[in-house]
C-alpha positions, 0 to 999 in steps of 0.5 A: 279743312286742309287746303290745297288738293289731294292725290289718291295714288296707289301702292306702287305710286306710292313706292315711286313718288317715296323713292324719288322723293328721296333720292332728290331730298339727299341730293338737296336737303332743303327741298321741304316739298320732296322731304313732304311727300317722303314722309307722307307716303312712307309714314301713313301707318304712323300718322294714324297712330299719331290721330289714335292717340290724339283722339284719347288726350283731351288736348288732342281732342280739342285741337282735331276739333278746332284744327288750328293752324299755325299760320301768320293770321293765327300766331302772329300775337306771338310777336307782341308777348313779352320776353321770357314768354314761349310765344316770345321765344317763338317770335324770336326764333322765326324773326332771327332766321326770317322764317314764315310760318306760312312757307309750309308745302301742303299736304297732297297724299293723305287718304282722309281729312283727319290724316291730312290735318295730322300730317299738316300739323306735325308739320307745323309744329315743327318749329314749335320744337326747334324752340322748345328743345333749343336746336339750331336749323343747321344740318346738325340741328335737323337731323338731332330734330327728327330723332326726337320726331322719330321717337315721338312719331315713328315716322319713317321719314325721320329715320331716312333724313337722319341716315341722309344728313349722317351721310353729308356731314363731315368727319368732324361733324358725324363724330359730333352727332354721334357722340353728343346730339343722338344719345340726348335726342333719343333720351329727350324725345322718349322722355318727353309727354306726347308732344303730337297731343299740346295744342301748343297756341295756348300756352303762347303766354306761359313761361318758356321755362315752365312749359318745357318743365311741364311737357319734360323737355330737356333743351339740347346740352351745348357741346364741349367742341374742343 
């Protein structure tokens, strides 16, 4: 069960709450409830795609069964793994940036519950992903993310705030982007296994190494900045 209540909005509430979700995310980035709402109200057709092919992988069958949160109270045993590990990794990544798992917005514009836990957990694992394909949270690192989120997801959202961050980075940064993060984020997003279908909580205990041989992860290469 997701938290939080739903808004049923119809086709032209729909197109106003995606605009002006993303007008005011290009003016701020750092709005995680407008990037939310922009991509829960553009990216429907998506996210029943995404709950199709989870209902054909086992593993994605198990985690629309169990509906697994990833939320302090569930992975906060990451903290305790020992280093080298994925939930270690993890643990790392949040505790360096003080993140908390638990800072995501809720998912308010979903038509159904299997939707709405779609869209929250694609949301969730966001992070999970930051980890695994070693991307930093700067603009650079985002916007590199949701081109791997696009090629695994097609959600329109992610192609919008590659666009928006193209357009906020400067001359040195765009060529960066262009030239070195896009060619391999859109290899490293096609080449990968359906990441929407790993019930990632499982694998907490395994090597980072191995989990990203076993998913065909290939980490961001370090740019030859110059």
């Amino acid at each position: 069960m997701i938290e939080g209540a739903r808004i049923q909005l119809k086709g032209w509430q729909q197109a106003a709450v995606a605009l002006g979700s993303a007008f005011g995310a290009l003016l701020d980035p750092r709005r995680a409830d407008l990037i939310a709402a922009l991509g829960e109200t553009t990216g429907k057709p998506a996210f029943q795609r995404v709950l199709d092919r989870m209902k054909r992988s086992p593993e994605g069958r198990a985690i629309l069964l169990e509906q697994p949160r990833v939320v302090s109270t569930s992975v906060g045993h990451a903290w305790d793994l020992p280093a080298g590990t994925f939930g270690a990794a993890y643990a790392t990544f949040m505790g360096s940036r003080n993140f908390s798992p638990d800072d995501r917005p809720p998912v308010r514009f979903m038509d159904t519950e299997e939707l709405a836990y779609v869209a929250m957990r694609a949301r969730e694992v966001h992070d999970f992903w930051h980890v695994l394909f070693g991307l930093p949270t700067n603009l650079i690192g985002e916007s590199a993310l949701k081109v791997v989120e696009f090629e695994q997801m097609l959600l329109p959202m992610c192609l919008l705030s590659v666009i928006g961050g193209s357009y906020r980075f400067n001359e040195k940064q765009r060529a960066l982007f262009f030239q070195h993060y896009f060619p391999w984020a859109t290899r490293a997003g096609m080449q990968c296994t359906d990441l929407v279908c790993v019930y990632y909580e499982r694998h907490f205990h395994e090597n980072i190494e191995d989990v990203r041989k076993k998913w065909g992860i290939i980490p961001a290469p370090k740019p030859n900045v110059r």
